[in-house]
C-alpha positions in Angstrom: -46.0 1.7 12.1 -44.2 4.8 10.6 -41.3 3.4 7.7 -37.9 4.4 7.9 -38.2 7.4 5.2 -41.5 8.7 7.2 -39.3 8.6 10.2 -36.9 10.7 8.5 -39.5 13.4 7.8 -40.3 13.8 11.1 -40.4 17.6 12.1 -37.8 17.9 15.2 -40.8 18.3 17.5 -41.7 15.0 17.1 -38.5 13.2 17.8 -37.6 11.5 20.7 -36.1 12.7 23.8 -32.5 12.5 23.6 -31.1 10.9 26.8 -29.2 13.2 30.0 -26.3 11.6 28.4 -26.7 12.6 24.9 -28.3 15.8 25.8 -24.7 17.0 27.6 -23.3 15.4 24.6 -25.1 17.7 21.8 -24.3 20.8 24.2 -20.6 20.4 24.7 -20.6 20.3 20.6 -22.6 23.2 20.5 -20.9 25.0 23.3 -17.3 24.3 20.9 -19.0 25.3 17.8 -19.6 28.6 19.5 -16.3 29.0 20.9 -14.9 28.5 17.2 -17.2 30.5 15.4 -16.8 34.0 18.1 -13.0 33.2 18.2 -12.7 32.8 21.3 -10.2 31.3 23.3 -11.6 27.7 24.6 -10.6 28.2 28.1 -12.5 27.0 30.9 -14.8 30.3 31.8 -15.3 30.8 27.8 -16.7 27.1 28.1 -18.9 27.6 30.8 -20.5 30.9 29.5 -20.5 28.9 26.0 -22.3 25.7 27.4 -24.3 27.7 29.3 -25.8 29.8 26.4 -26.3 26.6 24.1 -28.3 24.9 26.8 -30.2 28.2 28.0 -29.6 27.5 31.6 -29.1 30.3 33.2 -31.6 31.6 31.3 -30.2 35.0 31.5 -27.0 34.4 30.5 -28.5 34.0 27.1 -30.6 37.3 26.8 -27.2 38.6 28.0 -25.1 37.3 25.3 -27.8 38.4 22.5 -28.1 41.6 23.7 -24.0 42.3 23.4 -24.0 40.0 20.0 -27.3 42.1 18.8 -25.6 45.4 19.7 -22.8 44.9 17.8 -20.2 43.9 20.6 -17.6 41.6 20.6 -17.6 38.8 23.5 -13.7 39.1 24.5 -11.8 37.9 27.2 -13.1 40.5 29.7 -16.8 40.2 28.8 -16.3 36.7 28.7 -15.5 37.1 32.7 -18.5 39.3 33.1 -20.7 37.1 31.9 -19.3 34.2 33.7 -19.0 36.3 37.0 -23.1 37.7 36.6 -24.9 34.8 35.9 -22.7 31.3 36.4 -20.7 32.1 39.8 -23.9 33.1 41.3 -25.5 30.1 41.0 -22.6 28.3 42.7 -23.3 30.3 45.3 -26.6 29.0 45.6 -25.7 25.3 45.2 -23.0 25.7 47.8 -26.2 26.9 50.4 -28.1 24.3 48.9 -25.5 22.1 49.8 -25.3 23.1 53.2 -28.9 23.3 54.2 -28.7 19.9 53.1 -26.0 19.0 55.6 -28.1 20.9 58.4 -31.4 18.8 57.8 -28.9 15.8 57.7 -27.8 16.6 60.7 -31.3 17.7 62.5 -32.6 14.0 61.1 -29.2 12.6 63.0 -30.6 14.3 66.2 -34.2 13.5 66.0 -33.0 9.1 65.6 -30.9 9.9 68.3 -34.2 11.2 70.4 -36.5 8.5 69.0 -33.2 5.9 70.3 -33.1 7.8 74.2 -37.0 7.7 74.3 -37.6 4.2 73.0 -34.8 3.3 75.7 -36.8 5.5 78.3 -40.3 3.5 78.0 -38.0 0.2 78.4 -36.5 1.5 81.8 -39.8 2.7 82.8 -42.0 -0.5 81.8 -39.0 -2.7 83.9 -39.5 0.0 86.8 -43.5 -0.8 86.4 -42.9 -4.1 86.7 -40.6 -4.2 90.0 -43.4 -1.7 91.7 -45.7 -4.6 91.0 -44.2 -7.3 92.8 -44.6 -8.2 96.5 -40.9 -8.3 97.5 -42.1 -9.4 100.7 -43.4 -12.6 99.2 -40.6 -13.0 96.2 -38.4 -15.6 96.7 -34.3 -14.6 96.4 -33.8 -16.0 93.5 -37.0 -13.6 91.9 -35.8 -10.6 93.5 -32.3 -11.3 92.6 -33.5 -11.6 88.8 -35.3 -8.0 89.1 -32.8 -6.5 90.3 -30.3 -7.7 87.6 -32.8 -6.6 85.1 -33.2 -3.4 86.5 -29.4 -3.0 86.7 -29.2 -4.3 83.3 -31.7 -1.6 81.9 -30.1 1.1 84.0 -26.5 0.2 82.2 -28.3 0.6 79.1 -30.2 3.5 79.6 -26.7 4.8 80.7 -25.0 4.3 77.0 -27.8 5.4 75.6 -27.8 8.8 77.5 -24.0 8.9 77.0 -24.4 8.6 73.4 -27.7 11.2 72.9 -24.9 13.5 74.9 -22.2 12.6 72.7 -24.4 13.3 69.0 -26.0 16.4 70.6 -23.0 17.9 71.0 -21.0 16.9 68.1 -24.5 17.8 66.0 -24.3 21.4 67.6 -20.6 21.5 66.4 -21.4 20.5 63.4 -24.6 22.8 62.6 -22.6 26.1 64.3 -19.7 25.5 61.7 -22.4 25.1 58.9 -23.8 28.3 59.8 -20.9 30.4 60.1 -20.3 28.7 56.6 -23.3 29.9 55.2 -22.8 33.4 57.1 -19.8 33.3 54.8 -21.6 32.0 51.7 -24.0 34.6 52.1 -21.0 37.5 53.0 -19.5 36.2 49.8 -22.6 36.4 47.4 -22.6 40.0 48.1 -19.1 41.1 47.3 -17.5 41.2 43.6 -15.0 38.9 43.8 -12.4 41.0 41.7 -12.6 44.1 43.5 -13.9 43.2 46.9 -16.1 45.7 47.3 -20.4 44.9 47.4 -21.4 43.6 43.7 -25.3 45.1 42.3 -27.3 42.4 44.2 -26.1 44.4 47.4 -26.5 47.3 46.1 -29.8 46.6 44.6 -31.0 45.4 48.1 -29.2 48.5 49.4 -30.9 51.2 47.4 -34.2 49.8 48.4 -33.5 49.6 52.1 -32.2 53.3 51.5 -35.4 54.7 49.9 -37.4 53.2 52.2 -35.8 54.6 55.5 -35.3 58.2 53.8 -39.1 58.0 53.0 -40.1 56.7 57.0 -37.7 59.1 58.8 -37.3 62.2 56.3 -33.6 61.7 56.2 -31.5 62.1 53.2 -29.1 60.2 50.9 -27.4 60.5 47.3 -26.3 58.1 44.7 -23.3 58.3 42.4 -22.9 56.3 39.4 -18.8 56.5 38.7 -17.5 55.3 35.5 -13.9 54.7 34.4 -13.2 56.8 31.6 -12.4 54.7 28.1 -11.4 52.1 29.8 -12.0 49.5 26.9 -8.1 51.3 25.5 -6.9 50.0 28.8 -8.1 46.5 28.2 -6.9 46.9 24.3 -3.6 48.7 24.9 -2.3 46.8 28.1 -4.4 43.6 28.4 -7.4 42.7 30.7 -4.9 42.2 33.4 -4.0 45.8 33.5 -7.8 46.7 33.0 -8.3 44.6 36.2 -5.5 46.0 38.1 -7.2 49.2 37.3 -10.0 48.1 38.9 -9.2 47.4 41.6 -7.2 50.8 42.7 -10.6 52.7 41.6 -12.4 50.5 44.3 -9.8 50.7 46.7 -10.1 54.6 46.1 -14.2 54.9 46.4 -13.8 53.0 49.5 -10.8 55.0 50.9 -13.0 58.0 50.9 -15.9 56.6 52.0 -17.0 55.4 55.8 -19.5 54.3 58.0 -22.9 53.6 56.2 -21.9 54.5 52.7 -21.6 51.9 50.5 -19.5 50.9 47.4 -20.6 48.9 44.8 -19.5 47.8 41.4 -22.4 48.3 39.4 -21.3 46.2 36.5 -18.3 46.6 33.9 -16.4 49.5 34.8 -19.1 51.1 36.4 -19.8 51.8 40.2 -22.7 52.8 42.4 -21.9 55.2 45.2 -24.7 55.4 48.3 -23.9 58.2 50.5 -26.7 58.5 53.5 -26.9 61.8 55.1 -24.7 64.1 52.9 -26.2 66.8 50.9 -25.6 67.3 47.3 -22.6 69.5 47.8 -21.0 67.8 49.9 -21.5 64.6 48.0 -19.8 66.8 45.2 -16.7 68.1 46.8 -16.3 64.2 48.3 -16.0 62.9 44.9 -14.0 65.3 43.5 -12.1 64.5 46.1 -11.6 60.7 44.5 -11.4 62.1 41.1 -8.0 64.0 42.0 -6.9 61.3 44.0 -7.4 58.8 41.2 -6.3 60.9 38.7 -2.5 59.2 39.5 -3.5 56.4 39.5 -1.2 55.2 36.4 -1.9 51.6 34.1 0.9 49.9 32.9 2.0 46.2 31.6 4.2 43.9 33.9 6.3 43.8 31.3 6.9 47.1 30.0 7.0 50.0 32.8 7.1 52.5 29.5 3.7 51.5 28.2 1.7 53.4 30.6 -1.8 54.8 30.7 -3.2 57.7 32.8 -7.0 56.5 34.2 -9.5 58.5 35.1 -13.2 58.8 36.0 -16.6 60.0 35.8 -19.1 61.0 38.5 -22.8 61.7 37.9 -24.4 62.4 41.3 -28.2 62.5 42.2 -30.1 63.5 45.9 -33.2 61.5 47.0 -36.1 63.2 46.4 -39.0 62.5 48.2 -41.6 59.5 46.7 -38.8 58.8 44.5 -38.2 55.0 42.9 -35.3 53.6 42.8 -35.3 53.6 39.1 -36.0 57.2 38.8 -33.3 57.8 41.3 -30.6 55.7 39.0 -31.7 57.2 35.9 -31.1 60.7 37.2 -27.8 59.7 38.5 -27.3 58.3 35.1 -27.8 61.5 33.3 -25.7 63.2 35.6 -23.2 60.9 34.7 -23.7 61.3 31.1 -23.9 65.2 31.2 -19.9 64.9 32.8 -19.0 62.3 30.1 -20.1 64.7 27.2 -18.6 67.7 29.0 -15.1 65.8 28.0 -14.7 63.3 31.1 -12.4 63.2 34.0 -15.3 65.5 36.1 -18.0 65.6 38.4 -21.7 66.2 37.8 -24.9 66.8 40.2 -28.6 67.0 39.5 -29.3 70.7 40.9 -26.0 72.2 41.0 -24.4 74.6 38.3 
């Protein structure tokens, strides 16, 4: 048996498991000590993103937060809300459909007692039924047949409730499953939109492009991508607050979308950046459209709620790129990317296409 100062020496590996309870314990301290030591504000999302980086679940929040931390960033309010947004709301989404295809199996169990109840009932009915078929009635004395017949209008009354009430749970079941699926139909509608700016987040665009590709490479048709990007928009965040930055958000959305129809698509890529998909346009006209939103966004104007003399002007940046036949959907991205680059380093507020000038 190990003494007290050899226990002491134990490398952490060896100790024993700490308990759930102890476990959530030692994470809320670690989640706190983080807070305090990034200075950030211990608000309920900061805690969440926090707890979830101490106890590495997701864990690709934490990749996520040593990459900004590694890079030299500073995890404020509005990356705080990325974070949180990326990786922690997306798994509610998945425990509220867990949660429901739970209540659907409930309910499917529900139905299938309910069956097992109205045939069990059934082979009752139909053994009493057996029975009167046996006997002679012609030789049963009154008193015999009367006792048959009470039985069989005994098992008939039953048979009756239990049909009434395998109609009864049927239906309610099928009320209950339809409003469970129009509830995951919206679960499912709502894991594919960004919550701040209502239009598709990246995992619909990501299943998007790949859809895309794949048709433009069966039927020959054609497509671009944009990648837009707000220009500096961390001095909107800095100069006006995260609320402004938001609000400025949301009208370059509500823009892309404007001025888009149909098929296209508008997604927020992540940050302050947006994916366009445009099917069947051609690189010029996919130029001229987003030109288009650049003048229209151009007064667009960011301000504080409480000062309408601090004011901002925001603008964009557009790099677009044409499908080109056997193309990934990472090469197609990165050449949108540098298209999007080549405007920013041209001095921003303009429009760039792979191909054209």
């Amino acid at each position: 048996m190990a003494s007290a100062a050899q226990a002491k020496q134990m490398p952490p590996e060896e100790e024993a498991p700490l308990s759930d309870r102890a476990l959530v314990f030692k994470h809320c301290k670690a989640a706190f000590d983080e807070i305090q030591k990034h200075g950030t504000l211990p608000d309920p999302t900061a805690y969440a993103v926090w707890y979830g980086y101490v106890s590495r679940n997701p864990a690709e929040l934490r990749l996520a937060v040593d990459k900004i931390l590694a890079s030299g960033g500073a995890l404020d309010d509005y990356e705080l809300n990325e974070l949180f947004r990326e990786h922690i709301s997306s798994n509610q989404t998945v425990d509220k459909n867990e949660a429901i295809g739970k209540e659907i199996e409930s309910s499917i169990q529900d139905v299938s007692k309910l069956l097992q109840a109205g045939m069990t009932q059934n082979a009752h009915f139909r053994t009493t039924l057996d029975d009167l078929s046996e006997t002679p009635t012609q030789q049963a004395d009154e008193q015999d047949f009367k006792s048959l017949l009470d039985q069989l209008i005994s098992e008939s009354q039953k048979m009756s409730v239990v049909s009434t009430r395998l109609t009864d749970g049927l239906r309610k079941s099928q009320e209950k499953v339809q409003k469970l699926n129009e509830e995951l139909e919206q679960a499912r509608r709502e894991s594919l939109l960004d919550p701040l700016t209502s239009v598709a987040n990246r995992r619909a665009f990501e299943n998007r492009i790949k859809w895309q590709i794949e048709e433009a490479e069966a039927t020959g048709s054609r497509f671009c991508l944009v990648l837009a990007d707000l220009d500096e928009f961390k001095s909107v965040n800095d100069n006006l607050g995260h609320q402004a930055g938001d609000e400025v958000l949301k009208k370059f959305a509500s823009t892309l979308f404007e001025n888009t129809k149909g098929q296209d698509l508008v997604a927020r890529y992540g940050g302050d950046e947006f994916a366009i998909i445009l099917p069947n346009i051609d690189t010029m006209s996919a130029y001229n459209l987003m030109v288009t939103v650049k003048h229209q966004f151009e007064q667009v104007k960011a301000s504080t709620s409480q000062s309408s003399v601090a004011q901002l002007e925001a603008t964009a940046s557009f790099g677009i790129a044409p499908h080109k036949s056997r193309q990934s959907g990472d090469d197609l991205i990165a050449a949108a990317d540098t298209a999007l680059n080549k405007a920013k380093s041209l001095g921003r507020n303009r429009v760039c296409a792979e191909g054209l000038f």
